[in-house]
C-alpha positions as CSV (number, residue, x, y, z in Angstrom):
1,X,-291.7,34.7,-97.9
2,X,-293.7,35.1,-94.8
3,X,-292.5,34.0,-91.5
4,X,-294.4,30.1,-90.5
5,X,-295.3,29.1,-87.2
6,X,-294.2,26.7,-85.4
7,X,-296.9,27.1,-82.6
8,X,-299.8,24.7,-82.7
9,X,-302.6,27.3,-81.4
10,X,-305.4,28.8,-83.2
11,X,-304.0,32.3,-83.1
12,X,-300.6,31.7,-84.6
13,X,-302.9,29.9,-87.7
14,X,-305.1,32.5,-88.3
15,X,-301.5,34.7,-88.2
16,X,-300.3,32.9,-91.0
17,X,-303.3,33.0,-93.1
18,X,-303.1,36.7,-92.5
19,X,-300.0,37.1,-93.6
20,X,-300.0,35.3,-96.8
21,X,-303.5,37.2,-97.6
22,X,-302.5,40.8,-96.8
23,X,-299.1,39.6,-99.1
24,X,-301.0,38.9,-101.4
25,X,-303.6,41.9,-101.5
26,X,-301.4,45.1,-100.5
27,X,-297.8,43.7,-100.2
28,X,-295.4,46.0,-97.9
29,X,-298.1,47.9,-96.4
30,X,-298.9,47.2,-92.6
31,X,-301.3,44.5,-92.0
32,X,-304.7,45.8,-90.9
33,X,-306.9,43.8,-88.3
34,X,-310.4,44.9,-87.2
35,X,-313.2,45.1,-84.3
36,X,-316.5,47.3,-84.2
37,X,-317.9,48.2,-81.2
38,X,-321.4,49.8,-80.7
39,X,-321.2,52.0,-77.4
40,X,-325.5,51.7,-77.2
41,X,-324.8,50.2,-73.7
42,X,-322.6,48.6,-71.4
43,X,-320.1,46.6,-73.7
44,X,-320.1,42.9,-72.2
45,X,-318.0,40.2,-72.2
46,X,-319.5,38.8,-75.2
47,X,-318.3,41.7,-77.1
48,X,-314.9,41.3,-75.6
49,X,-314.4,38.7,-78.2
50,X,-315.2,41.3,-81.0
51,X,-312.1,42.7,-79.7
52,X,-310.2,40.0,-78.1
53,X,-309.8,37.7,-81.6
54,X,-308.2,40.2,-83.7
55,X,-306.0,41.7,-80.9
56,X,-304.5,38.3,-80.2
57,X,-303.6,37.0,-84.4
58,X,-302.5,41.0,-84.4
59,X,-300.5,41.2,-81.4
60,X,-298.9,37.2,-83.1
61,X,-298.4,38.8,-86.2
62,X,-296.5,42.1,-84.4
63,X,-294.5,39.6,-82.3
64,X,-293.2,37.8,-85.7
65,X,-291.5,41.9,-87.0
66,X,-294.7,42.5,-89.1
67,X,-295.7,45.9,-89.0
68,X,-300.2,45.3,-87.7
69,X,-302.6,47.6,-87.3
70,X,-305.6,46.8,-84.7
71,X,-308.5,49.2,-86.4
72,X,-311.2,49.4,-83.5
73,X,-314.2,51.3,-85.0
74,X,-316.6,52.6,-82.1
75,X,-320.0,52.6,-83.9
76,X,-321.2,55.7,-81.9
77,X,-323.0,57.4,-84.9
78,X,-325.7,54.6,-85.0
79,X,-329.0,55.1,-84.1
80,X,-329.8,55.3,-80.4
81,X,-332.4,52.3,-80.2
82,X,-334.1,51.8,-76.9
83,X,-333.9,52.5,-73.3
84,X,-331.8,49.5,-71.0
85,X,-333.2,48.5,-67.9
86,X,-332.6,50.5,-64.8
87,X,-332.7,54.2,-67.0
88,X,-335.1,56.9,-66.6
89,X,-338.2,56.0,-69.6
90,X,-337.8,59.9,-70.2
91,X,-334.8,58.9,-72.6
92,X,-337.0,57.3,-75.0
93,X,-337.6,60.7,-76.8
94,X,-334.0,60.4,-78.1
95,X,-334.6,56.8,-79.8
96,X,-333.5,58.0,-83.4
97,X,-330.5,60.1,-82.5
98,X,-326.8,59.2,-82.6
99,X,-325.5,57.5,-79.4
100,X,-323.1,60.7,-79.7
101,X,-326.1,62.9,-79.7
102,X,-328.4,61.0,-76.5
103,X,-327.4,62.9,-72.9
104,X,-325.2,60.4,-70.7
105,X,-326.9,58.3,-68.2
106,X,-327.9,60.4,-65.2
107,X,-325.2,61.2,-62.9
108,X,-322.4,60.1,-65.7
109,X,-319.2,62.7,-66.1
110,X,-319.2,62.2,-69.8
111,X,-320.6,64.3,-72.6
112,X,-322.9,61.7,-74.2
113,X,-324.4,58.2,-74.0
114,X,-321.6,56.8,-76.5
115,X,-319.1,58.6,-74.3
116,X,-320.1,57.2,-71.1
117,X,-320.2,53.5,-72.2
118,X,-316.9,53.7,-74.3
119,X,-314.9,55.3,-71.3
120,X,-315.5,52.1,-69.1
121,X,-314.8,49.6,-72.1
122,X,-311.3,51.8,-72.7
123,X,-310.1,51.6,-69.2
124,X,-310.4,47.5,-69.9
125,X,-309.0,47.6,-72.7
126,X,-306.0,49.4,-71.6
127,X,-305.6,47.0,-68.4
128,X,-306.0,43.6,-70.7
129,X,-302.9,45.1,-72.5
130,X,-304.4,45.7,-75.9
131,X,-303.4,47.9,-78.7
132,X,-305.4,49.6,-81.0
133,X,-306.1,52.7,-82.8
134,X,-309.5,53.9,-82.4
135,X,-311.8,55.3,-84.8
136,X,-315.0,57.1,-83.9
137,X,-317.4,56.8,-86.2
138,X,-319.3,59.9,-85.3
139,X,-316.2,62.4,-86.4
140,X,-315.8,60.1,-89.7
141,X,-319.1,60.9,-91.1
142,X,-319.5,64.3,-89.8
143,X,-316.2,65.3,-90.5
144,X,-316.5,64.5,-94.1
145,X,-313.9,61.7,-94.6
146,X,-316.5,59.4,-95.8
147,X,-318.0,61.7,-98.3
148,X,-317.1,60.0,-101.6
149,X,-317.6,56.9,-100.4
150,X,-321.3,58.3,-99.8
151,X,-321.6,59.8,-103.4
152,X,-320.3,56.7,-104.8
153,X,-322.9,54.6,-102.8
154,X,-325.3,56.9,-104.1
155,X,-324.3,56.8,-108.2
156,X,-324.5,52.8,-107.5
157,X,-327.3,52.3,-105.6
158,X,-329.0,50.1,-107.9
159,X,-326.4,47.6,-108.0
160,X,-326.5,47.9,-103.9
161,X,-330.4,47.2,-104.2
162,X,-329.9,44.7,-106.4
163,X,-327.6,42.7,-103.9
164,X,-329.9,43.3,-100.9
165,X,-332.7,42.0,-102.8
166,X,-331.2,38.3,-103.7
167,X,-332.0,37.8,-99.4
168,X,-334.9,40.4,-99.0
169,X,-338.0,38.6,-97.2
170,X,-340.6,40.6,-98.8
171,X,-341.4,40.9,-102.5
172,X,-340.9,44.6,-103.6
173,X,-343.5,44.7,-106.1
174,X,-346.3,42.7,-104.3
175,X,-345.2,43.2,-100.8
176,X,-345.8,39.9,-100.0
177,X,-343.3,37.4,-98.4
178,X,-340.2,35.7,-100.5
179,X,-339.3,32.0,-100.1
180,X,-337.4,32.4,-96.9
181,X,-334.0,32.4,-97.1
182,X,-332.6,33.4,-93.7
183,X,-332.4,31.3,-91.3
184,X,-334.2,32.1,-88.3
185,X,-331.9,33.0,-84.9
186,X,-332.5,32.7,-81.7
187,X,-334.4,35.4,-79.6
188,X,-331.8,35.6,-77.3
189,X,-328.8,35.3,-80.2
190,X,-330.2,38.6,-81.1
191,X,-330.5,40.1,-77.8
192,X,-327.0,39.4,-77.3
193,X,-325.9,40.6,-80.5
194,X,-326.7,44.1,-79.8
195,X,-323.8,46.1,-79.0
196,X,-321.3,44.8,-81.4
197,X,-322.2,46.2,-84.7
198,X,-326.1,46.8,-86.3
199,X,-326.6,43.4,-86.6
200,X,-330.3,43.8,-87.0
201,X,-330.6,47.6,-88.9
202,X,-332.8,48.0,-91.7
203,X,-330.7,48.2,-94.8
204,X,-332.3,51.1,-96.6
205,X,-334.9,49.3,-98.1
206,X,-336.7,50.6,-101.0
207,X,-339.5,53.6,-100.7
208,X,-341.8,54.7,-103.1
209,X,-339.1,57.4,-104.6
210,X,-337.2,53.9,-104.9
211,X,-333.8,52.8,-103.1
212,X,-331.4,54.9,-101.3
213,X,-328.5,53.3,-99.3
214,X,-327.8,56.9,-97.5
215,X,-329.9,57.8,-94.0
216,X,-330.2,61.2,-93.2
217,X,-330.6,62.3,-89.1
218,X,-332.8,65.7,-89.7
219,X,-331.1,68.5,-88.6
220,X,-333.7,69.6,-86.5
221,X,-334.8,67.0,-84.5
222,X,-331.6,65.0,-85.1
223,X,-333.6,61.6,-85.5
224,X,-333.2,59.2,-88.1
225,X,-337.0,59.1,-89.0
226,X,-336.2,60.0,-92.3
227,X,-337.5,59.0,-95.6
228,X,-334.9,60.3,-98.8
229,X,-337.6,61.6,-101.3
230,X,-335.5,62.2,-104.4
231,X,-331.8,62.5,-105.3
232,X,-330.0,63.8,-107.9
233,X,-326.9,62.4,-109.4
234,X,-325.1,64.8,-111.0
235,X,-325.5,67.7,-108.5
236,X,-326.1,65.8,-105.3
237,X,-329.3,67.7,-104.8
238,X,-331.3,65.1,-102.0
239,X,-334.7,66.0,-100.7
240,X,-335.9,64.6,-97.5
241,X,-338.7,64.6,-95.0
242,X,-338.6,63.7,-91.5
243,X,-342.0,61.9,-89.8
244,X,-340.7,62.6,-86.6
245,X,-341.0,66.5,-86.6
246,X,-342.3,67.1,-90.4
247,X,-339.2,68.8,-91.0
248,X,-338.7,68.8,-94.6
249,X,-335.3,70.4,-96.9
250,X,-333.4,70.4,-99.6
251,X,-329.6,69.7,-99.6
252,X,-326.1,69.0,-101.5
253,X,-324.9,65.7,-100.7
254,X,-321.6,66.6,-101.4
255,X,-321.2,69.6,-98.5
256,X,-324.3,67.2,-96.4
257,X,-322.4,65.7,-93.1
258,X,-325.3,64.7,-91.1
259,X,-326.1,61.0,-91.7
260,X,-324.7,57.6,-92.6
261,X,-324.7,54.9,-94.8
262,X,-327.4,52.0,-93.7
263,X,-325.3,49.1,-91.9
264,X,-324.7,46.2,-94.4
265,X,-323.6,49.0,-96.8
266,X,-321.5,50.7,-93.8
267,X,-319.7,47.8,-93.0
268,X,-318.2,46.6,-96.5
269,X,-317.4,50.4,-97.3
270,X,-315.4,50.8,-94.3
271,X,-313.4,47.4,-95.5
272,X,-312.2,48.7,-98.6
273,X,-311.7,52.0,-96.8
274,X,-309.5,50.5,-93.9
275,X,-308.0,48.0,-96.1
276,X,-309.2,45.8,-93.7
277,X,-307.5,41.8,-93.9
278,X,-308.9,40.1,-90.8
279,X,-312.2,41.1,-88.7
280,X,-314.3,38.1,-86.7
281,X,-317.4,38.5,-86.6
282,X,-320.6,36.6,-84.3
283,X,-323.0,33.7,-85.4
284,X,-325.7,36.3,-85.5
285,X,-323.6,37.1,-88.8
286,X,-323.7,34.0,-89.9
287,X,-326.9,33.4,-91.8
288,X,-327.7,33.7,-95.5
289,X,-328.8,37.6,-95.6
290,X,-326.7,38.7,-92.7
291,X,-324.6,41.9,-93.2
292,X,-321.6,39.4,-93.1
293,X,-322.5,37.7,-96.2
294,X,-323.9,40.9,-98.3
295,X,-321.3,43.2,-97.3
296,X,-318.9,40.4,-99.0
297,X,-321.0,40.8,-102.5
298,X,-321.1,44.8,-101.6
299,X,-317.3,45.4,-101.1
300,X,-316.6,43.1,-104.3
301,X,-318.8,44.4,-106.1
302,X,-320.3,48.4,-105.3
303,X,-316.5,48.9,-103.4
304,X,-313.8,47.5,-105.9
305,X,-312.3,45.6,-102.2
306,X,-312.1,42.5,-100.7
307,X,-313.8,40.6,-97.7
308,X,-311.4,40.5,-94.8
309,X,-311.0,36.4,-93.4
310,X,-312.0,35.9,-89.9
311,X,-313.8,33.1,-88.2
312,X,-317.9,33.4,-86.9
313,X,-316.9,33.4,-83.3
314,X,-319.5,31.8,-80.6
315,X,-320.9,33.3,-77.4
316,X,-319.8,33.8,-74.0
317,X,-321.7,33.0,-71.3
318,X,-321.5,33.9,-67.2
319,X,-321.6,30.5,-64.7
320,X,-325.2,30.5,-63.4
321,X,-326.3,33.2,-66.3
322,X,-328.3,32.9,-69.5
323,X,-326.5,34.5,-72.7
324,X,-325.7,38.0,-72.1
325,X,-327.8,40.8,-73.8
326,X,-326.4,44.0,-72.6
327,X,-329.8,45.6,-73.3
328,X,-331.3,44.3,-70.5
329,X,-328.9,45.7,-67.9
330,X,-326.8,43.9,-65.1
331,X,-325.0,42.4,-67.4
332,X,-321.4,41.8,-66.7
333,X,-318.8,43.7,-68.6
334,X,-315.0,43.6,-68.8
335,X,-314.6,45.8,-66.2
336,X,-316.8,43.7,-63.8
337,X,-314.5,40.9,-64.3
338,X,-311.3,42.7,-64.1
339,X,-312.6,43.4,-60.6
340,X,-312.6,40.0,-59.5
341,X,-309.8,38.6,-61.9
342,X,-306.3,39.7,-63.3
343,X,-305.9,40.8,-66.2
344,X,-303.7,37.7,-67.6
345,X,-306.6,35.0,-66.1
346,X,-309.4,36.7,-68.2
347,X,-307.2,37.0,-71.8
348,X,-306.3,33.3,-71.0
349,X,-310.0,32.3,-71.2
350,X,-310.4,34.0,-74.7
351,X,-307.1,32.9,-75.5
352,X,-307.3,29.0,-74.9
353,X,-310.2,28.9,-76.7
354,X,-310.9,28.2,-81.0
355,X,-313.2,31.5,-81.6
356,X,-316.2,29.3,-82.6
357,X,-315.9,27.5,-78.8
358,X,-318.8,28.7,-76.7
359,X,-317.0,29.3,-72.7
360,X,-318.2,30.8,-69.6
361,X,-317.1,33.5,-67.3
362,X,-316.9,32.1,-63.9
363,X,-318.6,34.7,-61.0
364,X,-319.4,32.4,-58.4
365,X,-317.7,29.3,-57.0
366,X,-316.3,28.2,-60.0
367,X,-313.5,31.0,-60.3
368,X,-311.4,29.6,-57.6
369,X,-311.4,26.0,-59.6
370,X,-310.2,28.5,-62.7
371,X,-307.8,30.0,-60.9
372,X,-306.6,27.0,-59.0
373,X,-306.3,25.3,-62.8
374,X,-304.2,28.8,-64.2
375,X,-301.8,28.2,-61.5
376,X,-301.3,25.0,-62.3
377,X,-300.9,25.6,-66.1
378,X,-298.0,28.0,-64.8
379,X,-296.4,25.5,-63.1
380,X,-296.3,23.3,-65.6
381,X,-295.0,26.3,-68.4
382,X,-292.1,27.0,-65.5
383,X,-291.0,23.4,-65.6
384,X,-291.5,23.0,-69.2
385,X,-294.0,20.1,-69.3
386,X,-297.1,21.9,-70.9
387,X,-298.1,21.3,-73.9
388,X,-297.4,23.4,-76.7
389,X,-300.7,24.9,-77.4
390,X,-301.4,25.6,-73.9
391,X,-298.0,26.8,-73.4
392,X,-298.9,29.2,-76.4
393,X,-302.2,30.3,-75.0
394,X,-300.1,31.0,-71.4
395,X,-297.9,33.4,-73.6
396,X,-300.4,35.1,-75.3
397,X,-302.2,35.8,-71.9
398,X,-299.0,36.9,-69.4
399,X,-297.9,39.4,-72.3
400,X,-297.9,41.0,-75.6
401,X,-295.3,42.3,-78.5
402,X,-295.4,45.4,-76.6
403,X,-294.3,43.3,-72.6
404,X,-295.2,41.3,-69.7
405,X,-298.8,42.4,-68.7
406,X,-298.7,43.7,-64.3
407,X,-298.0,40.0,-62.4
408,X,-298.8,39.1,-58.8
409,X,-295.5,39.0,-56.8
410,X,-296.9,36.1,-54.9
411,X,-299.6,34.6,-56.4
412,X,-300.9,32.2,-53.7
413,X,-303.8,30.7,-54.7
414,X,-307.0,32.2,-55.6
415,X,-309.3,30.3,-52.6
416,X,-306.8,30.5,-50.0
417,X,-306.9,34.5,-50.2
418,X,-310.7,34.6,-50.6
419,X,-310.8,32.3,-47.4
420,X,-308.5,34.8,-45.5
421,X,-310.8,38.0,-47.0
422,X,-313.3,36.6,-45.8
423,X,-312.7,35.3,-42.3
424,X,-310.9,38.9,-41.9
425,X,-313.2,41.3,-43.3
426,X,-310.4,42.4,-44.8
427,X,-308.3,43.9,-41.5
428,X,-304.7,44.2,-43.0
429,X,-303.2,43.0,-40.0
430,X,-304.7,40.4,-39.3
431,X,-304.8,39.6,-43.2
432,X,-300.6,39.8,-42.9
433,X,-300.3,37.2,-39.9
434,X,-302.2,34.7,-41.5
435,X,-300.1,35.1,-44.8
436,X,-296.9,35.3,-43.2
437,X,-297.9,31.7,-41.5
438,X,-298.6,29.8,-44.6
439,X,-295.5,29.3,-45.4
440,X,-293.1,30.0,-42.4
441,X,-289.7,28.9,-44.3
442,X,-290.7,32.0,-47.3
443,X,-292.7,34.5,-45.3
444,X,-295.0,37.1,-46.9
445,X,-293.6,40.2,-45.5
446,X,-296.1,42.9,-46.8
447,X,-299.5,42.4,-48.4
448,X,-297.9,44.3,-51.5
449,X,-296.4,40.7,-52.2
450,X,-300.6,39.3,-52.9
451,X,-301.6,42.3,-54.7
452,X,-303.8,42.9,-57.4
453,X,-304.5,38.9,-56.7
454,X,-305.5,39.9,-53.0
455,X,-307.7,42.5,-53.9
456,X,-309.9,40.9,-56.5
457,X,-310.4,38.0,-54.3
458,X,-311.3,40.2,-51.6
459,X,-313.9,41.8,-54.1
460,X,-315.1,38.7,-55.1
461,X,-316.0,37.4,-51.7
462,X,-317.4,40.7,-50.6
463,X,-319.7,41.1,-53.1
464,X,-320.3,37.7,-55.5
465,X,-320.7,35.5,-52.2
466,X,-323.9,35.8,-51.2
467,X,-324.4,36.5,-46.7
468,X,-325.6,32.9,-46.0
469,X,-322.2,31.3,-47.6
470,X,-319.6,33.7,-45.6
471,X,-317.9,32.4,-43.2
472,X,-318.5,33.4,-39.5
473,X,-315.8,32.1,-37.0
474,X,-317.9,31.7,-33.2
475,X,-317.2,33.7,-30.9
476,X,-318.0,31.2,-28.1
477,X,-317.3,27.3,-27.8
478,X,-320.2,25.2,-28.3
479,X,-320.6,23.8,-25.1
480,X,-323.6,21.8,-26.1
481,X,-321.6,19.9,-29.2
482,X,-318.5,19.6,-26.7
483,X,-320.2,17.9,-24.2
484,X,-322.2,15.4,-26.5
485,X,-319.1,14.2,-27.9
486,X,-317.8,10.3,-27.4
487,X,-314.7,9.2,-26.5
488,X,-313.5,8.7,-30.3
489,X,-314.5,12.5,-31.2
490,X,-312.9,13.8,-27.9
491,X,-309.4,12.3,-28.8
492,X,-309.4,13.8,-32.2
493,X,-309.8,17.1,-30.8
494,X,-306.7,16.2,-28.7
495,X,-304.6,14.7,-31.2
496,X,-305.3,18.0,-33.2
497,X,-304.7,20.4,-30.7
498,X,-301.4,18.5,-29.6
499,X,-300.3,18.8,-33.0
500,X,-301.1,22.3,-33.6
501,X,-297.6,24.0,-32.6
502,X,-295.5,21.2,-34.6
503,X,-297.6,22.1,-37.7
504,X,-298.4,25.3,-38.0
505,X,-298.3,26.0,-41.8
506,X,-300.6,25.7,-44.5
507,X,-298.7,22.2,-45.7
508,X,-298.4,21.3,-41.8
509,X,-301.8,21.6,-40.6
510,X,-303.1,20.1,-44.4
511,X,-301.1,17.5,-42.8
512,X,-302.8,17.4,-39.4
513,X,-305.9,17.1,-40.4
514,X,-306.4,14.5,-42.2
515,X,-303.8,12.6,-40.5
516,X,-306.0,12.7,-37.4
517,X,-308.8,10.3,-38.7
518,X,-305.6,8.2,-40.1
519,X,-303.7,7.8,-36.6
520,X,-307.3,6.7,-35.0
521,X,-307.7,4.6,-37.7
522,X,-304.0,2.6,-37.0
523,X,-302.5,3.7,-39.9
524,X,-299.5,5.7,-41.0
525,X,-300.1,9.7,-41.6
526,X,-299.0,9.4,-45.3
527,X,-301.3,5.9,-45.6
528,X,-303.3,6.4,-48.6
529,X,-307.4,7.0,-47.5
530,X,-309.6,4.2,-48.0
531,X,-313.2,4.4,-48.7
532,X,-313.9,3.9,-44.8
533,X,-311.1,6.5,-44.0
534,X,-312.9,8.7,-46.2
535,X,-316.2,8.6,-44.5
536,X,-313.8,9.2,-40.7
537,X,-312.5,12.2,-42.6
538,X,-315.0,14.0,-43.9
539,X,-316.9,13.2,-40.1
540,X,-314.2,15.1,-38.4
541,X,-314.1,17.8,-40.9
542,X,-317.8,18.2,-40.1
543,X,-317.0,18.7,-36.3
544,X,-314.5,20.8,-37.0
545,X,-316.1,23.1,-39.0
546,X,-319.5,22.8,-36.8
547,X,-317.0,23.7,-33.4
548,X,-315.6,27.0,-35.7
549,X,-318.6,28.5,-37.7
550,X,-321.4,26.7,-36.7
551,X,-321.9,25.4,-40.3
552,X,-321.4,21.6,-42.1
553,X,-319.0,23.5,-44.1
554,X,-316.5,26.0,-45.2
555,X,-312.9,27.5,-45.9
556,X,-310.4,25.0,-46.3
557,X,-310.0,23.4,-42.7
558,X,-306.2,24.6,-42.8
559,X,-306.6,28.2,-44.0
560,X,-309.4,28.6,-41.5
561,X,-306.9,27.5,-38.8
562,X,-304.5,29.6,-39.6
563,X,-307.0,32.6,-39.6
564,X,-308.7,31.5,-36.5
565,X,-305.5,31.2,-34.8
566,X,-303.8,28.7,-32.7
567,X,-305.0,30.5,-29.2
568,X,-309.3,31.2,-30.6
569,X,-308.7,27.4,-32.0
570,X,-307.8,26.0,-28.8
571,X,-310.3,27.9,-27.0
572,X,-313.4,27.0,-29.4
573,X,-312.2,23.2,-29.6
574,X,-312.6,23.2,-25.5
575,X,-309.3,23.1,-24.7
């Protein structure tokens, strides 16, 4: 009987569904999970989740003694469709060609288009820790490995147009539009649905020399502009023409490795193929004649196989961004995050949430909140007071079947090293006294101790922050403010700069600061603030920070004492 969870989380409940399913279809035989990945551009975050979902119930079901295979097809033998933003328009003459087939971008090491954009995903990949075996779909077709399952498409190609034609649009004999049956979907839904399989590729629709679910790409111009003119059953004899250079020929299927099976054929033949038992896929799958749905009737029926299970799983956005669509460039990828945030952080995000939960990727402010709530959430897993699906989701980020994922020695928080980066510029000495200072009783003796945290929060800030928001410590007193200050504002400045020697430590000057408005105020340093202690508070922070960068706000008032320094402080407060 299959091992149960006793974890709470999505991921170990899709693992037991798993389980019981592959028992029950191939029983003893390892478990197969599955992604597809198009490499027509840069692969964003959006399709991280194509990968993300069935690497986590995988890497559960691995962890439980289950022998799991994470299939991750790389649809490089689709058509090259359009040229992104930011690339030379001279590319457009290989629209039609496989990805494998289109030139790299310009200036690009790699071989090909699909080549360049699948390199970058692969590094991510192997930094988020995951496992896979991938599958290039390029070498599968021309290879011949596919080449009964091509033939066999062929011999049932009426029973494949009859499927596709319960959700066609258009009438075939009239032309003329069907009662609708598709939902529509968002423009944008779409856009950001290119890149993670053909969501929107023509299905081989039916021709005057009637249906054929096999595309050729001409072997001379190597375009897909082809139309299949006749076929021949019994000796695989396929005539074609091509309208994009009149290329016309003769050839046998059966020794033919130069095109593919249309998508929402592609996709259920490569089920049955795999023996594939789990494989999300996106909402733009989702409505009645999606490839989703059809390939289901396709494997069943055209295949002899079975529709893996796996949830519809919903976008992901950026903070301050509209959905992604990688074909319109400047979209972040994986590898733009993993430059600002560990590894462990950005599988949390996917981790914590139910597949068909919308989240967003935090660039700008926000990711210090993130990472200030992460650390908390390890805290609490340390002391054993989390609960257990967030506990579970911790797990599933820090590590896999396979280890612990590269940790952060000393993984001070997030904001605190982006203050230092910033105030810095990133000068390693001065980056290692202020460090060393936050907490005087446990020292940070080499900046080895911060890193990789210390180096994506020095990214972040020098290059997500925009100028106007850095943080610029004066190099001069402001005479001006000094001298315009009354008696109350004169002996807060004192009080602090009294104070500074006795406290100086991150907790010890958190302490002195807003004890200062407290003292003037009467009360005790540890009194709790009152609405009109408030208001004194946030009026000396505002001096403060006016006296040090000449701005209403920013760092943290301690951190930016500690990375002034006690002497600069003293001298810029007019002492």
């Amino acid at each position: 009987m299959a091992q149960q969870s006793t974890e709470t989380d999505w991921v170990s409940r899709f693992a037991d569904e798993v389980i019981a399913e592959a028992e029950r279809r191939a029983p003893g035989k390892p478990i197969v999970c599955a992604s597809g990945l198009s490499p027509s551009g840069p692969i964003h975050l959006g399709n991280l989740r194509e990968v993300m979902t069935p690497h986590l119930v995988a890497d559960e079901i691995r962890r439980r003694g289950h022998e799991c295979i994470h299939v991750l097809s790389w649809d490089d033998y689709d058509r090259y469709r359009k040229v992104p933003a930011g690339i030379d328009p001279s590319w457009a003459e290989h629209i039609g060609k496989p990805l494998t087939s289109v030139p790299a971008p310009p200036g690009s090491p790699y071989g090909s288009w699909a080549e360049h954009f699948k390199a970058a995903m692969e590094e991510s990949l192997a930094e988020l820790g995951i496992e896979y075996r991938g599958i290039s779909q390029t070498e599968q077709y021309t290879s011949g490995v596919y080449r009964e399952q091509i033939l066999h498409a062929m011999r049932h190609r009426a029973d494949i147009d009859g499927v596709l034609d319960r959700y066609r649009t258009k009438d075939k004999a009239t032309g003329k539009p069907k009662k609708q049956q598709q939902k529509p979907v968002d423009e944008a839904e779409l856009e950001a649905a290119e890149g993670s399989g053909a969501a929107t590729e023509d299905d081989g629709s039916a021709g005057a020399a009637g249906y054929y679910p096999y595309k050729p790409y001409c072997t001379v111009c190597e375009k897909d502009l082809t139309t299949v003119t006749s076929y021949d059953d019994e000796s695989t004899e396929m005539a074609y023409t091509c309208t994009a250079c009149g290329h016309s020929e003769t050839v046998l299927l059966r020794e033919f490795d130069h095109g593919k099976l249309v998508w929402k054929v592609d996709w259920p033949m490569r089920w049955a193929f795999e023996g594939v038992v789990f494989e999300p896929s996106g909402v733009d799958h989702s409505s009645p004649g999606s490839s989703y749905v059809v390939g289901g009737q396709i494997v069943r029926e055209v295949f002899g196989g079975d529709q893996p299970i796996g949830p519809m799983y919903a976008f992901v956005g950026i903070s301050g961004m509209a959905k992604m669509s990688s074909s319109k460039g400047g979209v972040p990828t994986p590898g733009d995050a993993l430059k600002i945030m560990e590894a462990p952080l950005l599988r949390w995000l996917y981790a914590r949430r139910k597949p068909n939960q919308s989240f967003k990727i935090a660039f700008d402010q926000e990711i210090q909140r993130l990472y200030d709530e992460w650390d908390k959430l390890a805290a609490k897993v340390a002391d054993g007071s989390a609960q257990p699906a967030d506990a579970a989701a911790y797990k599933r980020a820090v590590g896999t079947a396979a280890g612990e994922l590269p940790a952060t020695p000393r993984p001070l928080p997030y904001r605190t090293l982006a203050s230092v980066m910033d105030i810095t510029a990133g000068h390693d000495e001065q980056t290692l006294r202020i460090l060393s200072e936050l907490d005087p009783d446990n020292p940070v003796t080499s900046l080895d101790e911060a890193r990789p945290r210390l180096d994506k929060a020095e990214y972040w800030i020098t290059t997500q922050v925009p100028a106007d928001q850095r943080t610029i410590v004066r190099d001069e007193p402001d005479k001006e403010l000094l001298g315009s200050l009354d008696e109350q504002g004169r002996a807060s400045l004192r009080l602090l700069l009294d104070g500074l020697d006795d406290h100086w430590s991150l907790d010890g000057l958190t302490t002195l600061v807003y004890g200062v408005p407290k003292i003037q105020a009467g009360l005790e340093p540890d009194a709790k603030p009152t609405p009109e202690l408030k208001v004194a508070q946030r009026s000396f922070f505002a001096l403060l920070y006016h006296l040090l960068v000449g701005r209403d706000t920013g760092p943290r008032l301690p951190t930016l004492l500690l990375a002034v320094g006690a002497d600069r402080v003293r001298k810029l407060l007019g002492d």
